[in-house]
KOLPATI-954145 format. One line per 4 residues: number of its first residue (from 1); their letters; for each residue z, x, y of N, C-alpha, C. Coordinates in pm, 1 decimal. Atoms other than C-alpha are relative to their C-alpha. Example, Ala and Ser with C-alpha at 12.3 -4.5 7.8 and 13.67 -1.06 7.14 Angstrom:
2
1) as) 0.0 89.0 -119.0 780.0 1230.0 -450.0 0.0 90.0 120.0; -6.0 -82.0 -119.0 714.0 1367.0 -106.0 73.0 -77.0 109.0
# end
This chain:
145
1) xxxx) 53.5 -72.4 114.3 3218.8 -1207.9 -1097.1 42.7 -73.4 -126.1; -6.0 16.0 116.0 3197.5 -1331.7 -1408.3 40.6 75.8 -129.8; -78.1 -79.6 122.7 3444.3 -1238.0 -1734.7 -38.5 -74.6 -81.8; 44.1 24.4 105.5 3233.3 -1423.6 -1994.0 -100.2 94.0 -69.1
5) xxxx) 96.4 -116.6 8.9 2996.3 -1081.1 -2016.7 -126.2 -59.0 21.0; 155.0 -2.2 -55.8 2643.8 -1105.6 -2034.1 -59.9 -51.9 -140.0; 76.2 70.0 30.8 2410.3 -1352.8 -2181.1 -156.5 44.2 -25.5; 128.3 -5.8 17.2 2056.9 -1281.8 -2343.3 -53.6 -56.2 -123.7
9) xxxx) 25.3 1.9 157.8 1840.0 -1415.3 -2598.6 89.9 -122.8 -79.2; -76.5 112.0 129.9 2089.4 -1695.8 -2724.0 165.7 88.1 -3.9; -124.1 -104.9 31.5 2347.7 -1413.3 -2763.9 41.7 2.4 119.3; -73.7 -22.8 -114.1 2652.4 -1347.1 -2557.2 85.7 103.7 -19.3
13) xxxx) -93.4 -130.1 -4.1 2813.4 -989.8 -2503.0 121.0 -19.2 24.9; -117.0 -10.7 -71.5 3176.5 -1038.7 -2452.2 49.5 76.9 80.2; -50.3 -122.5 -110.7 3341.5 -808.1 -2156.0 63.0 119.8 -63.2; -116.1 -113.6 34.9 3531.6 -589.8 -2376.3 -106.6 86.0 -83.2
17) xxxx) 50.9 -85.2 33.2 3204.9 -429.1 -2551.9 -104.9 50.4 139.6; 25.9 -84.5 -113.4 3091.8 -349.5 -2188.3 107.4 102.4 50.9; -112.8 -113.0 -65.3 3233.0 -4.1 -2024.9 -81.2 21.7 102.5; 23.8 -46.7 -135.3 3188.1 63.3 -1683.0 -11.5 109.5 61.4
21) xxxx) -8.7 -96.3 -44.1 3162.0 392.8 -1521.8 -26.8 -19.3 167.1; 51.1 22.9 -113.7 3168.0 406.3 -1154.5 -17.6 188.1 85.1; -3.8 -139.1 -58.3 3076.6 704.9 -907.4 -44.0 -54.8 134.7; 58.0 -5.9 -140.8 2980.1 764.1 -536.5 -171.9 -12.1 5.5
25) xxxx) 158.7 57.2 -11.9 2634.7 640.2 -430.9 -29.5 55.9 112.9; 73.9 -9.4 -95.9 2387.5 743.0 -244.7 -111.3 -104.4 74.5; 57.4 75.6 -26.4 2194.0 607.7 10.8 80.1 -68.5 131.5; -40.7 61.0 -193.3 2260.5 374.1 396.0 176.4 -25.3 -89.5
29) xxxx) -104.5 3.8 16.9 2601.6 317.4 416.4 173.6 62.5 44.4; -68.2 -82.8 -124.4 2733.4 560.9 674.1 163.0 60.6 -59.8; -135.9 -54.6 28.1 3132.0 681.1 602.4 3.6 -48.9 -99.1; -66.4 32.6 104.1 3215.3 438.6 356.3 -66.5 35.5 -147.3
33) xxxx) 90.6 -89.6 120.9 2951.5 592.0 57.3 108.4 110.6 -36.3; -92.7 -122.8 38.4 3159.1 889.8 67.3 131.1 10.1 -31.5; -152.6 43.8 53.8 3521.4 721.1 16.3 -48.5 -92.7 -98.4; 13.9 127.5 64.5 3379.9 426.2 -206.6 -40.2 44.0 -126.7
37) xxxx) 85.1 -28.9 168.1 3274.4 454.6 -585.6 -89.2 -106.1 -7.0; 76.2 159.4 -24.6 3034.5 186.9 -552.0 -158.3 23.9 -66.0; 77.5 -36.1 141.3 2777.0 351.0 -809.6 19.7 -65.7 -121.0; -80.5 66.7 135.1 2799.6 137.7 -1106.4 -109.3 81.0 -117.9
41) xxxx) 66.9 -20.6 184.8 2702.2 243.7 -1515.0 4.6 -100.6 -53.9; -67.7 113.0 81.0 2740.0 7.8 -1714.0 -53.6 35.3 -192.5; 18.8 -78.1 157.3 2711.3 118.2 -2104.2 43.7 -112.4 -109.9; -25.5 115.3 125.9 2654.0 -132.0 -2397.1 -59.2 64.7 -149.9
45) xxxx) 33.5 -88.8 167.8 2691.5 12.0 -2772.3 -107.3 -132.4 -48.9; 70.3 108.5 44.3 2388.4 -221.2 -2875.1 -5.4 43.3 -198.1; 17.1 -23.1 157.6 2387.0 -11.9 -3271.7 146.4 -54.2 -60.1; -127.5 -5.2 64.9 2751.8 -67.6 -3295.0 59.3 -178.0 40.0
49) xxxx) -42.3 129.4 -52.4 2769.9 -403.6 -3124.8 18.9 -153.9 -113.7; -24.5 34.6 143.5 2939.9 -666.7 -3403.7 -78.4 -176.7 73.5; 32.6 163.1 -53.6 2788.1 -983.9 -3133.3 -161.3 -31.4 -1.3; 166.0 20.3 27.4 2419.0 -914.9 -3208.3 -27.2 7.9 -128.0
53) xxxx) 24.2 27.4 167.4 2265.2 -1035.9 -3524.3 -112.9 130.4 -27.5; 103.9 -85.1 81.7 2103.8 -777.2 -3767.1 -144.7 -15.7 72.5; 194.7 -15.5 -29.9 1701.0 -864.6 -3660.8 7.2 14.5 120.4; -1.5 -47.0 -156.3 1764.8 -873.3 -3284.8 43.1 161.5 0.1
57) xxxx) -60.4 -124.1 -12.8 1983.0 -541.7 -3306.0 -143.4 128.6 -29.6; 131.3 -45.2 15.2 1679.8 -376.9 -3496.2 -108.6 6.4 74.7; 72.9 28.0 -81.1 1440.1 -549.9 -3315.4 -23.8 81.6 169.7; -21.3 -11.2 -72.0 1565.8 -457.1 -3018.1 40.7 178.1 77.8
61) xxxx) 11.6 -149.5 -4.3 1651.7 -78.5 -3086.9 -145.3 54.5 5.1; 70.4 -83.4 44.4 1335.8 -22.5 -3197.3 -119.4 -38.9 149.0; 51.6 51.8 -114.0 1151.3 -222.6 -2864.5 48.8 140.8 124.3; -28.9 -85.5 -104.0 1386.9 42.5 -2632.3 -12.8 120.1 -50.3
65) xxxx) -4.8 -150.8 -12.9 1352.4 367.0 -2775.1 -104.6 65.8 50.4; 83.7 -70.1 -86.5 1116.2 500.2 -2552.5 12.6 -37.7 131.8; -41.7 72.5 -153.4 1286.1 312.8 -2233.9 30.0 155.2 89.4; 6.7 -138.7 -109.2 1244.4 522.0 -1910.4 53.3 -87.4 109.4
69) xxxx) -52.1 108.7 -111.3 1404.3 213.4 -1655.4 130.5 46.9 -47.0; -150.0 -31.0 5.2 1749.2 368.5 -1813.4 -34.6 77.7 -119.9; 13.9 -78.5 149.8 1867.3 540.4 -2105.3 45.6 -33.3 -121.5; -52.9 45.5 74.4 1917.0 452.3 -2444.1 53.3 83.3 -108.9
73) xxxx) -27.1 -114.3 98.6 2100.9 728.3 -2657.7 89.4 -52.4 -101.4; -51.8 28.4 112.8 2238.1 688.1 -2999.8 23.4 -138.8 20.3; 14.4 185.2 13.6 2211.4 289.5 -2971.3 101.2 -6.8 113.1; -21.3 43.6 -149.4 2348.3 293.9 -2629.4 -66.0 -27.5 105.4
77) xxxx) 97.3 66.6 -58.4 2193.3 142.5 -2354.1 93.3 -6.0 155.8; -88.2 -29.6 -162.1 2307.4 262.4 -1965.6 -110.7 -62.1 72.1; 45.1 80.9 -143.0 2207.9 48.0 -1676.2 53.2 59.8 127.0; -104.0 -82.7 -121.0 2280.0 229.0 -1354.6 -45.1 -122.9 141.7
81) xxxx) 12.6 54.9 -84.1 2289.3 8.4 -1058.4 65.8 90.3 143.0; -94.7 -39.9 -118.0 2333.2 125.7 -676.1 17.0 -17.8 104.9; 96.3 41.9 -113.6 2133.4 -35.9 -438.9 62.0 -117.1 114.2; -70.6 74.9 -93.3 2426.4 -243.8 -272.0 125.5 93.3 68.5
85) xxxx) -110.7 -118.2 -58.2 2733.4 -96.9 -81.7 128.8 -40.8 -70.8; -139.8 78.2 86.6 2982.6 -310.3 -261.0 3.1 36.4 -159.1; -13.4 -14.0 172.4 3096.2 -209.1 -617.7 -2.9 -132.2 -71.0; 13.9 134.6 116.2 3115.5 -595.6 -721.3 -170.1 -21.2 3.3
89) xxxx) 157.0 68.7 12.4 2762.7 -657.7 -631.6 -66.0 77.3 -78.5; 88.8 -130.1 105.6 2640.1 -335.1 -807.5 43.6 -38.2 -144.6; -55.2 26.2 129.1 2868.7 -445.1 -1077.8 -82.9 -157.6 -72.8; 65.4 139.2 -7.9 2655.1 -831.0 -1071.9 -110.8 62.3 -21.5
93) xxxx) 99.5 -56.1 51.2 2366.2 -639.2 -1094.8 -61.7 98.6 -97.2; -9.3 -41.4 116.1 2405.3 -435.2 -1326.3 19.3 -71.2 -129.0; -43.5 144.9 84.6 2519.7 -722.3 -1532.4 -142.5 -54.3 -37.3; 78.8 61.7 1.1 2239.6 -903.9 -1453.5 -127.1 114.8 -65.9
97) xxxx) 139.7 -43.6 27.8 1947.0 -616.1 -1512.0 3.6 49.0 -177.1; -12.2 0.2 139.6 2133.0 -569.2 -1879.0 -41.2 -121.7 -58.1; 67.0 169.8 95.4 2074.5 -934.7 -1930.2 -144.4 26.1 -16.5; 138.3 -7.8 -18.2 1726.8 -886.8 -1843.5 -76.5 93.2 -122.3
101) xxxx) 37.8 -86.4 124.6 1668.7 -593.0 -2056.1 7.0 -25.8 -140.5; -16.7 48.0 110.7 1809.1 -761.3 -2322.1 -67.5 -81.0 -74.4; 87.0 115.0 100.6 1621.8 -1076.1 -2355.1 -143.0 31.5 45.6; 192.2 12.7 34.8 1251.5 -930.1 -2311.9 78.0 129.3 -169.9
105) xxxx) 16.7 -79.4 117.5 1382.3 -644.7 -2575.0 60.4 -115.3 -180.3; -36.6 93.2 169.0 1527.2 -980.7 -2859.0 -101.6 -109.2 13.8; 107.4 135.7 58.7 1230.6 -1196.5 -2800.3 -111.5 22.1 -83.0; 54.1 -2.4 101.0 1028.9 -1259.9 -3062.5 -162.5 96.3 14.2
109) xxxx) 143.4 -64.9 7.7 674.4 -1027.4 -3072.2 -115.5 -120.3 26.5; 131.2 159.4 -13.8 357.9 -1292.8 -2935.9 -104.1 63.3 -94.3; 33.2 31.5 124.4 145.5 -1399.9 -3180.8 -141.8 111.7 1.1; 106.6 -111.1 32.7 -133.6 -1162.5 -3318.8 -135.2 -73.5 41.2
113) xxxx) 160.2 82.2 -74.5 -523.1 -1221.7 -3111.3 -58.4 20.2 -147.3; 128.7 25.5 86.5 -766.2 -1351.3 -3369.5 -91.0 -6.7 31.5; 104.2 -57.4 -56.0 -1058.7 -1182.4 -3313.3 -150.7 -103.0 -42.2; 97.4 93.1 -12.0 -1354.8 -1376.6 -3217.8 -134.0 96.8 -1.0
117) xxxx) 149.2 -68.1 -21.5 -1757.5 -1293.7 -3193.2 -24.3 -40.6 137.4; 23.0 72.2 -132.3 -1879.9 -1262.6 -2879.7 -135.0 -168.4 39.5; 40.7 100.1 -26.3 -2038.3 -1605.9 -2736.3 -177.7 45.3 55.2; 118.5 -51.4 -18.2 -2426.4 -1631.6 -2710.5 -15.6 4.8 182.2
121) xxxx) 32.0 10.0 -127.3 -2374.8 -1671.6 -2337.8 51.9 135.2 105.8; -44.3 -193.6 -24.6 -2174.9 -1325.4 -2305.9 -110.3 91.9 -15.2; 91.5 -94.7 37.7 -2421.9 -1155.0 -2484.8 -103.8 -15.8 85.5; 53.2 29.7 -76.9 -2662.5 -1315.2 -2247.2 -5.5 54.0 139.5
125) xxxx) -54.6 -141.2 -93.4 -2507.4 -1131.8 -1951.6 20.4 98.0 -4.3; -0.4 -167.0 26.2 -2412.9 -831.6 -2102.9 -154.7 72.9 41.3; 142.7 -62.2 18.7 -2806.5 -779.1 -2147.1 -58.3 -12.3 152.5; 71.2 -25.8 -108.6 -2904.7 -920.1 -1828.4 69.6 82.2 108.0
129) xxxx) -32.4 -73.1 -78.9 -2647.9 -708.0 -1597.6 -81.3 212.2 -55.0; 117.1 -157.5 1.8 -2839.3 -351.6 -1834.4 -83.2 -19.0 44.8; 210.0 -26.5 -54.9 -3176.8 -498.9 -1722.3 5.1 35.4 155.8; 20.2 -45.8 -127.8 -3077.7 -512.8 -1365.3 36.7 168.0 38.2
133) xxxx) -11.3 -161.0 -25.9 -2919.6 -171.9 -1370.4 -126.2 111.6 -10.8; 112.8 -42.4 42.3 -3214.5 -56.9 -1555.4 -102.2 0.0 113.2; 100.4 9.3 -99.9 -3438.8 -176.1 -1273.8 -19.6 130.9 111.9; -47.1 -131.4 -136.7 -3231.4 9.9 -977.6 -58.1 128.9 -71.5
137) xxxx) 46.6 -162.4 44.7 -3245.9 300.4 -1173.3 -124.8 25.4 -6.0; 140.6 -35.6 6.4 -3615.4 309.0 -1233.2 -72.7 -18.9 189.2; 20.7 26.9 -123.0 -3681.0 198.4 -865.5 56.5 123.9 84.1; -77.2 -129.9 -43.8 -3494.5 532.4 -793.2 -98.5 128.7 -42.0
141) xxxx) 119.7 -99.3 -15.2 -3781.5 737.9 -952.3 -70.7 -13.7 47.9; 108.3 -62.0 -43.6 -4070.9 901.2 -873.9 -121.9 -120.9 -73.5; 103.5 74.7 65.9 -4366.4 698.7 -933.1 -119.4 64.9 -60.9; 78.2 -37.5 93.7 -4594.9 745.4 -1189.5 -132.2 58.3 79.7
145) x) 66.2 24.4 -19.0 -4899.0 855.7 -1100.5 -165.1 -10.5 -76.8
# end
């Protein structure tokens, strides 16, 4: 395991503004689930955090507040990992799915679509897929008489 914290974005969290919480997990794992804490939290103050620059921090609050993959309350940001039986690996993954979260929520916004006209060869299809519809459908009434 790694004690340099967690990496995103250019930025690096040091270990000491991560806090851990651990609990009992559910899930395979037969006896040892029920003696083991092997549930990991993992909780990063991202409003209070002094290792993220001003525009990411912003940026980045304002990207998660509507996150439903965890929770982000008062500029906190919980990662729950549980899906191994081992507390280090839950603890590696958890690690890892904060990195993750981190650097799609500090990368930069992609660039704004500049809206085009459609091409005379679109419009060309557009019209001929109504005519064929048009057809069926009339080929579906009653004939004139």
């Amino acid at each position: 395991m790694s004690s340099q914290g967690v990496r995103a974005g250019g930025v690096t969290i040091p270990e000491h503004e991560l806090s851990w919480r651990f609990s009992r997990s559910s899930g395979p794992g037969g006896q040892s689930v029920n003696t083991a804490d092997s549930r990991v939290e993992l909780l990063f103050d991202l409003a209070g955090s002094p290792s993220v620059p001003e525009h990411l921090r912003s940026r980045a609050l304002a990207r998660l507040e509507g996150r439903l993959g965890g929770r982000v309350v008062d500029g906190t940001i919980s990662v729950v990992a549980s899906e191994y039986r081992s507390q280090l690996r839950n603890r590696e993954a958890a690690r890892a799915r904060l990195g993750e979260l981190l650097e799609r929520a500090f990368a930069p916004p992609p660039p704004r679509r500049r809206t085009t006209r459609p091409t005379r060869g679109s419009k060309e299809r557009r019209l001929a897929g109504k005519k064929r519809r048009s057809d069926v459908k009339a080929m579906r009434r009653r004939p004139e008489a």
